[in-house]
C-alpha positions as CSV (number, residue, x, y, z in Angstrom):
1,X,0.0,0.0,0.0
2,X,0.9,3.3,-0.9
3,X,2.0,6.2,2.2
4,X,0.8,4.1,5.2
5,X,0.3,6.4,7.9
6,X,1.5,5.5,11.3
7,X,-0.2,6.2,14.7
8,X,2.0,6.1,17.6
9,X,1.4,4.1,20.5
10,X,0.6,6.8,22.9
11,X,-2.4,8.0,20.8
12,X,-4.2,4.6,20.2
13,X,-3.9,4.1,23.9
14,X,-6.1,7.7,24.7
15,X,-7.8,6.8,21.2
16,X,-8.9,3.1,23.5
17,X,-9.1,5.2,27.3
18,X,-11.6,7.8,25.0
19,X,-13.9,5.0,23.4
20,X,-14.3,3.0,27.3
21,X,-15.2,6.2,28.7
22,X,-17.5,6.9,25.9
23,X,-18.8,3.7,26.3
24,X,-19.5,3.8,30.1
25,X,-20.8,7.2,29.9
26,X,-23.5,6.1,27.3
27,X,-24.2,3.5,29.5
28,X,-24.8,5.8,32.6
29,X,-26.3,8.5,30.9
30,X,-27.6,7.5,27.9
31,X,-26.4,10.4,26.4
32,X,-23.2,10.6,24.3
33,X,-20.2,12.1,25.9
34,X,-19.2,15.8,25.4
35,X,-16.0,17.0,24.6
36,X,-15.5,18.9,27.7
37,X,-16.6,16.1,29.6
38,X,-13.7,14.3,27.9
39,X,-11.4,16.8,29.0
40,X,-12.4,17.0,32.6
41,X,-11.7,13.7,32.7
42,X,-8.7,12.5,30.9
43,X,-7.3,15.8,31.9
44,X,-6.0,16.7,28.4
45,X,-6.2,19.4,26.1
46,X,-9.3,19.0,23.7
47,X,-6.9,19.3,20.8
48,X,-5.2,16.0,21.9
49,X,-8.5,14.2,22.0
50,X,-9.2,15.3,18.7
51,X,-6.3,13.7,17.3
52,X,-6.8,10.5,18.7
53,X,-10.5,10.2,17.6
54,X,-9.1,11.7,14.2
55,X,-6.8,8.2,14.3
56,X,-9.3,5.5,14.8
57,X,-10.6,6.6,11.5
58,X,-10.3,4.5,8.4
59,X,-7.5,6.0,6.6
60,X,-9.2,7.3,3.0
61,X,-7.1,6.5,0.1
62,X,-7.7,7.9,-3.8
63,X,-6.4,3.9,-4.4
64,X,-8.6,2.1,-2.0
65,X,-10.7,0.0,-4.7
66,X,-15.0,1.4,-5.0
67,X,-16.3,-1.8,-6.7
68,X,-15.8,-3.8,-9.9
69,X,-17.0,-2.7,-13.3
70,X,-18.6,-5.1,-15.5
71,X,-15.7,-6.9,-17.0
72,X,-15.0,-7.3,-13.2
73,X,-11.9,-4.9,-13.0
74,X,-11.1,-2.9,-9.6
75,X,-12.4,0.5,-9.7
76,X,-10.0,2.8,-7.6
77,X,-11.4,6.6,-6.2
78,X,-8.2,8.0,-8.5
79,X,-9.8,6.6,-11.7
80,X,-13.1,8.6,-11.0
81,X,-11.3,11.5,-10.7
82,X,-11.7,14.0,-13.4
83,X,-8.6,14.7,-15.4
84,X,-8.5,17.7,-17.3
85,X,-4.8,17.2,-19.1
86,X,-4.2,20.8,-20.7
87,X,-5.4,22.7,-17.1
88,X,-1.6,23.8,-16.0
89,X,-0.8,24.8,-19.1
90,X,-4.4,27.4,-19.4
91,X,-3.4,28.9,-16.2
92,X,0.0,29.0,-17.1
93,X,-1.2,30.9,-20.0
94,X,-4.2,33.0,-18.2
95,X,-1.5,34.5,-15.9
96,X,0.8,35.1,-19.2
97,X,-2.4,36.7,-21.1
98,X,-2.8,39.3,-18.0
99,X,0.9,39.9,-17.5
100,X,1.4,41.0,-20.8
101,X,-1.8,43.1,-21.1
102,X,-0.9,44.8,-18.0
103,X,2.4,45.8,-19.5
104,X,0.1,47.3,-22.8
105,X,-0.5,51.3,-22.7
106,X,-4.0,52.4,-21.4
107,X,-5.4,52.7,-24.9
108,X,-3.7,49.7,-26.5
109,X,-5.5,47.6,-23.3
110,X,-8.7,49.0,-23.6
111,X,-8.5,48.0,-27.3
112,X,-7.8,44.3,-26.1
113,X,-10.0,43.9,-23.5
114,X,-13.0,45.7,-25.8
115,X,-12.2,43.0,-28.6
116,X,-11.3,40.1,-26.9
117,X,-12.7,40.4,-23.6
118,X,-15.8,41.8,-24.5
119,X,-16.3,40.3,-27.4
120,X,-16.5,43.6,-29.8
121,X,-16.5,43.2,-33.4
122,X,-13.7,45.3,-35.1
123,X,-15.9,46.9,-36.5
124,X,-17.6,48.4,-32.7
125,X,-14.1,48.9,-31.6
126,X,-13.8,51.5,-34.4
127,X,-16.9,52.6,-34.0
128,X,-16.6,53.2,-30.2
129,X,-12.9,54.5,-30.2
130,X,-12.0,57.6,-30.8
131,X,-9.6,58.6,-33.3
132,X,-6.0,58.2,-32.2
133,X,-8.0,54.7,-30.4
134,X,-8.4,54.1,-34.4
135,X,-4.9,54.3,-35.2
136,X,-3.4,52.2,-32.5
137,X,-6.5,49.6,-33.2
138,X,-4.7,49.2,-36.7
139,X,-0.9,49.5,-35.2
140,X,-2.3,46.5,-32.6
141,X,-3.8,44.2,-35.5
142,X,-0.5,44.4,-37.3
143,X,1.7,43.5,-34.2
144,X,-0.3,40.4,-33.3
């Protein structure tokens, strides 16, 4: 198995003093025991007990096997996760995108972001800009 996490010996024995005095409290009370309670007694801190009820928990794993398909193969958690292979590389270009716009002059961005962010025609950008807007819309669409 992959990464096996260890619980030392000192926390399963508070994880096993924790479950008998949950256990005899139920019995008494009929009530489940509160984490103060747990604190007044084992004379802990409540971040303590909260590790060692973390560590009688199954330990999750994205390999631990869901079922069988139909052809009777394992199905594992990390095959149901989604994979979306070009991701990095769209953020990586995202954060590229706004880097170099942010380095553009005022008027050469507002071009960008009217055409391509906004989704203006050329046509509207024109229309919209004013003149000296014009001739860096024309200056722009020969650089890229």
């Amino acid at each position: 198995m992959i990464g096996i996490i260890k619980v030392s010996r000192s926390i399963k024995e508070l994880s096993m003093k924790i479950s008998k005095l949950e256990e005899e409290h139920l019995r008494k009370t009929g009530e489940n025991i509160t984490l103060k309670e747990l604190e007044e007694k084992l004379k802990i801190d409540k971040e303590e007990i909260a590790v060692a009820l973390e560590a009688r928990n199954p330990v999750e794993s994205i390999y631990k096997e869901e079922g069988k398909t139909e052809n009777e193969n394992n199905i594992k958690l990390i095959n149901k996760i989604p994979v979306c292979a070009n991701e990095e590389n769209e953020i990586i270009n995202k954060i590229t995108v706004n880097q170099l716009i942010e380095e553009l002059k005022s008027q050469e961005r507002q071009i960008i972001v009217l055409r391509f962010y906004k989704n203006k025609t050329q046509a509207e950008v024109r229309k919209n800009s004013s003149e000296f807007l014009k001739c860096k819309y024309q200056e722009l669409k020969k650089r890229f």
